[in-house]
DRENPA-3360 file (N, C-alpha, C; in nm, 2 decimals, always signed):
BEGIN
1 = XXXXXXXX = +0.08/-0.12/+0.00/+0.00/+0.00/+0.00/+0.09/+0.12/+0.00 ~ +0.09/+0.20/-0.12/+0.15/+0.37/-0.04/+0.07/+0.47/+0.00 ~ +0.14/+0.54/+0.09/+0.12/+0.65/+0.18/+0.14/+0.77/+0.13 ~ +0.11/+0.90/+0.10/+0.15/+1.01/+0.10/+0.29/+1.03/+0.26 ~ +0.40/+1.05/+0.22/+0.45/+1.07/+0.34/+0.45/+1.20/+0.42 ~ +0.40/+1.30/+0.36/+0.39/+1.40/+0.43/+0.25/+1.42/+0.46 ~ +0.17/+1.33/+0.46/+0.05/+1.33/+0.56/+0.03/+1.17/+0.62 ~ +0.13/+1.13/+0.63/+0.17/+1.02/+0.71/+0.26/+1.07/+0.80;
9 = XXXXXXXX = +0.37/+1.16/+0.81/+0.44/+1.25/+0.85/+0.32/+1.33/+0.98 ~ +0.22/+1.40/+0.96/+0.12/+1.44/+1.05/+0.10/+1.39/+1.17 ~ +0.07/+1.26/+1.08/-0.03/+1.16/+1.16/+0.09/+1.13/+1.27 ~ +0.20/+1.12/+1.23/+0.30/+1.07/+1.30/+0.33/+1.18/+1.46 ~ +0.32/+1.34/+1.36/+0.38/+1.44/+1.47/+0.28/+1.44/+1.54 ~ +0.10/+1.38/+1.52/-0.02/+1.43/+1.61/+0.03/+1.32/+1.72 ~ +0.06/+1.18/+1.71/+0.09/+1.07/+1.82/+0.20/+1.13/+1.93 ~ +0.29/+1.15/+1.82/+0.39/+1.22/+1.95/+0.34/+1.34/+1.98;
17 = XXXXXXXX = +0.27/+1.39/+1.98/+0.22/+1.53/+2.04/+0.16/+1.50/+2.15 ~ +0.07/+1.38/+2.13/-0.05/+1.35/+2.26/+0.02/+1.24/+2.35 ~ +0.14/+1.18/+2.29/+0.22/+1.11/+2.38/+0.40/+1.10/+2.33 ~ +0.42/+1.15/+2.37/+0.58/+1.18/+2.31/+0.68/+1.11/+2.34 ~ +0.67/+0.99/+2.47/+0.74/+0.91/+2.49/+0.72/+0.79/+2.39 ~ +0.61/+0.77/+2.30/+0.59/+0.63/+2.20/+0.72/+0.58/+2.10 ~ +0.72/+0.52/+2.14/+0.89/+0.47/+2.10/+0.79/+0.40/+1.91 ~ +0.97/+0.36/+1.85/+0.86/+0.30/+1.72/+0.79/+0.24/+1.73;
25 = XXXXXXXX = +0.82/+0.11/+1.77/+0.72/+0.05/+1.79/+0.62/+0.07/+1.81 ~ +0.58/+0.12/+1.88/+0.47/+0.20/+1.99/+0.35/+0.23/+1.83 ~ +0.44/+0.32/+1.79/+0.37/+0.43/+1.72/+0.35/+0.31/+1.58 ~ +0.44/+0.23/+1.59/+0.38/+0.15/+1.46/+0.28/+0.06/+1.46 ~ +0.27/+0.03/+1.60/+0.14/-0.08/+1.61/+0.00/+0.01/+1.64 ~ +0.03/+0.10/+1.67/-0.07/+0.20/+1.72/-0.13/+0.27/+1.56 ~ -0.04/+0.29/+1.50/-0.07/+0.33/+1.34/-0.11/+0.20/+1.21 ~ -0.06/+0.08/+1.30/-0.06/-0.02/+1.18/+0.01/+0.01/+1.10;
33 = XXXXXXXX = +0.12/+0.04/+1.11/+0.27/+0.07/+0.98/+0.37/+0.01/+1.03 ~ +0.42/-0.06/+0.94/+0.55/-0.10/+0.95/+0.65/+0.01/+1.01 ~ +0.76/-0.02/+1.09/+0.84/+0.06/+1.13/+0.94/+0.14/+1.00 ~ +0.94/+0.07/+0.93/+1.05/+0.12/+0.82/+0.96/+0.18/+0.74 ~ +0.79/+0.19/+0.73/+0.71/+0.30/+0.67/+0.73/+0.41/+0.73 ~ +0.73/+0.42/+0.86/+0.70/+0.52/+0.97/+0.83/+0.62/+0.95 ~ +0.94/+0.55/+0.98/+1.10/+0.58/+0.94/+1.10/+0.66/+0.81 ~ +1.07/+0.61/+0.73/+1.09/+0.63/+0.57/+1.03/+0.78/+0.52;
41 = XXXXXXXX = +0.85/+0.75/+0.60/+0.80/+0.92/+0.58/+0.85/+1.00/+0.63 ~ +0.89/+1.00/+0.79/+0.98/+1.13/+0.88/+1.09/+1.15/+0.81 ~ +1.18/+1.09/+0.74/+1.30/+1.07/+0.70/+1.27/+1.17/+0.55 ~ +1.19/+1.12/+0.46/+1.15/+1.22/+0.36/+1.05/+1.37/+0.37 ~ +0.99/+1.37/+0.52/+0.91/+1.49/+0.51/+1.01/+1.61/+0.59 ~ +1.11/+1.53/+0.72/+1.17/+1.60/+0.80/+1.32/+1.65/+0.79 ~ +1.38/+1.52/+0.69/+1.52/+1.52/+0.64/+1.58/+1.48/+0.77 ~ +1.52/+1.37/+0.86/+1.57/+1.40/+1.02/+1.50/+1.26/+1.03;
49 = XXXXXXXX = +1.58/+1.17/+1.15/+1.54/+1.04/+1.18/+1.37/+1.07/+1.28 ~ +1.35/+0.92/+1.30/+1.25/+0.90/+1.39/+1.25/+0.97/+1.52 ~ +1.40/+0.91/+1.56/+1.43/+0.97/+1.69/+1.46/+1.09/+1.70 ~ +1.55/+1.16/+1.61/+1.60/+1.27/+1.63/+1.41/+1.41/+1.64 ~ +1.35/+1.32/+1.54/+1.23/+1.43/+1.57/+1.13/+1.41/+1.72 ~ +1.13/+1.27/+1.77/+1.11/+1.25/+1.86/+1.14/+1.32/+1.99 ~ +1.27/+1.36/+2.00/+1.35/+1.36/+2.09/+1.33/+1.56/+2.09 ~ +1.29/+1.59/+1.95/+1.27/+1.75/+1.97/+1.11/+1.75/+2.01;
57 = XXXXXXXX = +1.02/+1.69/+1.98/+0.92/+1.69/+2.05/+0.87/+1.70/+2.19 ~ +1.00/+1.61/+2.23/+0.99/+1.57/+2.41/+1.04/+1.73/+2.45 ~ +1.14/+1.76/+2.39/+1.23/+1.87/+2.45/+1.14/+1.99/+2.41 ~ +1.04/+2.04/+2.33/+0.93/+2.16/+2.34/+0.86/+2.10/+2.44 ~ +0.81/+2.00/+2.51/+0.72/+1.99/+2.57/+0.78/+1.98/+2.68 ~ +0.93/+1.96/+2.75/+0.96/+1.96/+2.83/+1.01/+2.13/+2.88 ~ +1.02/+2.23/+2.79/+1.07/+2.33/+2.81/+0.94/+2.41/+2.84 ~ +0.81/+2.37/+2.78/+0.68/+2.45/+2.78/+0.62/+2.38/+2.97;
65 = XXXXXXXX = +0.68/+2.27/+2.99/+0.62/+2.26/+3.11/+0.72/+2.35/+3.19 ~ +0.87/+2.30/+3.19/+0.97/+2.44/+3.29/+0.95/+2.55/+3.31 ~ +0.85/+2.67/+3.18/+0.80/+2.73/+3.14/+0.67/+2.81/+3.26 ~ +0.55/+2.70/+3.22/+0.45/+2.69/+3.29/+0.47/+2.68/+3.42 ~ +0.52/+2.55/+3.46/+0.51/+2.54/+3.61/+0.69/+2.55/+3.65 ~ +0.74/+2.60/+3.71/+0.90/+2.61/+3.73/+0.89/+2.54/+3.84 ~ +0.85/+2.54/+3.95/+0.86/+2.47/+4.07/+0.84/+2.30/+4.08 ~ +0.78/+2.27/+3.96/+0.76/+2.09/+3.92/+0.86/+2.03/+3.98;
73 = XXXXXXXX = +0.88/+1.95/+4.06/+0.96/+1.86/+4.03/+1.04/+1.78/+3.90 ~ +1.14/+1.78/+3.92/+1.18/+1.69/+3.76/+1.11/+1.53/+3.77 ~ +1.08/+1.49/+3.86/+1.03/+1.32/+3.85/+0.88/+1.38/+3.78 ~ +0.80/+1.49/+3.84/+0.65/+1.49/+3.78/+0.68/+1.54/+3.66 ~ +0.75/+1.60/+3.57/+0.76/+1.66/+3.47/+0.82/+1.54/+3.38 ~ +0.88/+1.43/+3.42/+0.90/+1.33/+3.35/+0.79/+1.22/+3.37 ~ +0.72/+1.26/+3.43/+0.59/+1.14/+3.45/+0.49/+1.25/+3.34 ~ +0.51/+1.37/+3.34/+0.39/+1.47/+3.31/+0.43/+1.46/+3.11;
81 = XXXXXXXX = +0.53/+1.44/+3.12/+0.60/+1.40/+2.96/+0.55/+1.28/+2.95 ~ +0.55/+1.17/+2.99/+0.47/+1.05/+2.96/+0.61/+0.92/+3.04 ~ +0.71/+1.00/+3.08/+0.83/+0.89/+3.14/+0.80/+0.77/+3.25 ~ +0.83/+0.69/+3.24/+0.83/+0.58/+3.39/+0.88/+0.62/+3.46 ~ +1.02/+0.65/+3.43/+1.10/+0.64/+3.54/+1.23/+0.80/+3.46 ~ +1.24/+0.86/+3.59/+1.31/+0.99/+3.59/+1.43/+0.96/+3.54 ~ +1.49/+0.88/+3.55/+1.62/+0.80/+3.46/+1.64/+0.83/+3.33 ~ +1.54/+0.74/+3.26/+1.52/+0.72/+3.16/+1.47/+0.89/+3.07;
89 = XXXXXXXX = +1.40/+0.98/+3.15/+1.41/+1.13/+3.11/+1.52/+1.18/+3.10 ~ +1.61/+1.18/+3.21/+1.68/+1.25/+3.21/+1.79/+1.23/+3.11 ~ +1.79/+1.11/+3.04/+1.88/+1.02/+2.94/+1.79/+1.08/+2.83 ~ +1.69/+1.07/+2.82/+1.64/+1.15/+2.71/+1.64/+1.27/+2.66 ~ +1.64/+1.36/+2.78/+1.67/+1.51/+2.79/+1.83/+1.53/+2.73 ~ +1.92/+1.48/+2.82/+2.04/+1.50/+2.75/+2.07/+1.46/+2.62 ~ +2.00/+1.35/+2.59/+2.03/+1.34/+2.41/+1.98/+1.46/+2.33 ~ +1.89/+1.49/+2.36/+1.80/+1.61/+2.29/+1.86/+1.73/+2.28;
97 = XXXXXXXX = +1.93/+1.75/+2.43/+1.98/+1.92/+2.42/+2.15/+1.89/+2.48 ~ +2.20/+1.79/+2.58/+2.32/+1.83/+2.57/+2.34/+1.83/+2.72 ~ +2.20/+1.91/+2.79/+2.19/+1.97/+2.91/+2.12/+1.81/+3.01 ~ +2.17/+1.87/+3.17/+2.06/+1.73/+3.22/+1.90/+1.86/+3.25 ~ +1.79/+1.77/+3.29/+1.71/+1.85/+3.31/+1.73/+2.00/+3.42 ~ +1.79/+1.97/+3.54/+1.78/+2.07/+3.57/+1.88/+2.19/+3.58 ~ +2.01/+2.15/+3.42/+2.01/+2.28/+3.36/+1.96/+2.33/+3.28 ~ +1.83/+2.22/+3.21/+1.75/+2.26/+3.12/+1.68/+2.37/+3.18;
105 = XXXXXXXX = +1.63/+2.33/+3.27/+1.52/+2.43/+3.34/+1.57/+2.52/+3.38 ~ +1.71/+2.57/+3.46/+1.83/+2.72/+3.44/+1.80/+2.76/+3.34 ~ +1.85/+2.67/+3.28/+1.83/+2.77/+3.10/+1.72/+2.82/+3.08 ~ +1.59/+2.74/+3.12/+1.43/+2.80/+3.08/+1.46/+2.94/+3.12 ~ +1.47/+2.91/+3.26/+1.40/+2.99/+3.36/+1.47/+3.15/+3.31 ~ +1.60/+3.15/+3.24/+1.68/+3.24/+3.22/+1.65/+3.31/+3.11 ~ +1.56/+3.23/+3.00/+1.52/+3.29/+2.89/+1.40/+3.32/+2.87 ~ +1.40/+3.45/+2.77/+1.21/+3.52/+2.77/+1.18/+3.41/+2.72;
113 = XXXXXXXX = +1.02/+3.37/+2.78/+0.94/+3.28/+2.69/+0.91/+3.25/+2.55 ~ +0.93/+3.19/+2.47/+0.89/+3.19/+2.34/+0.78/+3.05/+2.33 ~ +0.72/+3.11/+2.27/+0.62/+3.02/+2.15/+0.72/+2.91/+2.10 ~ +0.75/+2.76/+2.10/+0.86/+2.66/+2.04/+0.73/+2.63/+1.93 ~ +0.82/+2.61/+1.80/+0.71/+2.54/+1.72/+0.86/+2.44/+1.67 ~ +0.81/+2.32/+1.60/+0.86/+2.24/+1.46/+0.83/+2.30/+1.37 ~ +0.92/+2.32/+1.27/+0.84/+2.36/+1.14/+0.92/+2.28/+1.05 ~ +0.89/+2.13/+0.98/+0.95/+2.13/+0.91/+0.91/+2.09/+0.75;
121 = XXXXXXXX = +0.97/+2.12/+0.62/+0.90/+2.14/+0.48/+0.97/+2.04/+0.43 ~ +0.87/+2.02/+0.31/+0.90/+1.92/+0.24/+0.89/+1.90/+0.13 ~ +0.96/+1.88/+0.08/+0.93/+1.90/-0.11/+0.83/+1.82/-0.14 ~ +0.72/+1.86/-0.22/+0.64/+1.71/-0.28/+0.63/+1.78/-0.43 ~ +0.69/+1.71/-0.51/+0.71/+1.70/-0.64/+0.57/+1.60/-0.72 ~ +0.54/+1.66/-0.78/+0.40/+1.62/-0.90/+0.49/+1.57/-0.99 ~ +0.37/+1.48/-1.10/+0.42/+1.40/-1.20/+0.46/+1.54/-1.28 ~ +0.42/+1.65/-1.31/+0.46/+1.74/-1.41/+0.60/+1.80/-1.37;
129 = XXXXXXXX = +0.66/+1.72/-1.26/+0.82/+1.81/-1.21/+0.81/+1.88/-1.14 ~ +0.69/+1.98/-1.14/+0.69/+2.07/-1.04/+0.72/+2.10/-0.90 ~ +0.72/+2.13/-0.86/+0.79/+2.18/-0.70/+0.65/+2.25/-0.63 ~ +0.67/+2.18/-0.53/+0.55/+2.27/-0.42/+0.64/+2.22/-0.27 ~ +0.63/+2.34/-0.19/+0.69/+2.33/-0.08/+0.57/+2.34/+0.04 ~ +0.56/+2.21/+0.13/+0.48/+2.20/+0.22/+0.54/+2.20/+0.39 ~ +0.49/+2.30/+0.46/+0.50/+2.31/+0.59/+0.43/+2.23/+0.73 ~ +0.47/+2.17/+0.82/+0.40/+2.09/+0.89/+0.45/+2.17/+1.02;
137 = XXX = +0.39/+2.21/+1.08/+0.38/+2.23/+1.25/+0.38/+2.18/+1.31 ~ +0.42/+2.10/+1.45/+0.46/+2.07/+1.57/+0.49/+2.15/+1.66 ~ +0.32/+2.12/+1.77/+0.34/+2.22/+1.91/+0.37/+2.35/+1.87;
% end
């Protein structure tokens, strides 16, 4: 069966939106897609892996909670992200930015608030050659 991948791409950013910890798997049985479909569309709509967009998902929603509530605990803000275990956040947090969380949240706390969005485009090319450039939003 094919997919349009940049509205297979959507469908993908809406899952991790409403749950951002869904690993592939997750997202593939929950989608009914093969993982290497799921892979394939991010990979062509985002120019960026599964994980890598994953992992920027967690980190706007982890900076808009630092944001919101500053005084959170980091265990409830990794349960409030969708985490088991504060561990396993905080390993996630540092892949994403570099930082552990609570110099993530220094850093929040230090910068004016901004609006975080994803914005990422995609070429979709028509049989006539043409070029059309399509934008997808995330958060």
């Amino acid at each position: 069966m094919s997919y349009d991948p940049r509205l297979l791409f959507e469908r993908i950013l809406t899952c991790l939106q409403e749950s951002p910890c869904k690993t592939l798997e997750d997202l593939s049985q929950s989608l009914r897609l093969s993982e290497r479909t799921i892979q394939k569309a991010v990979n062509l709509s985002a120019g960026k892996s599964f994980r890598f967009v994953r992992d920027e998902v967690i980190l706007i929603r982890v900076k808009w909670l630092f944001e919101e509530q500053p005084e959170l605990p980091i265990k409830e803000v990794s349960f409030g992200v969708g985490f088991k275990s504060a561990s396993s956040f905080a390993r996630a947090v540092k892949r994403a930015c570099g930082l552990s969380p609570e110099e993530l949240r220094s850093r929040v706390a230090h910068e004016l608030p901004i609006a975080q969005t994803l914005e990422y485009s995609s070429v979709n090319r028509s049989r006539g050659g043409s070029q059309q450039r399509v934008k997808v939003s995330a958060l």
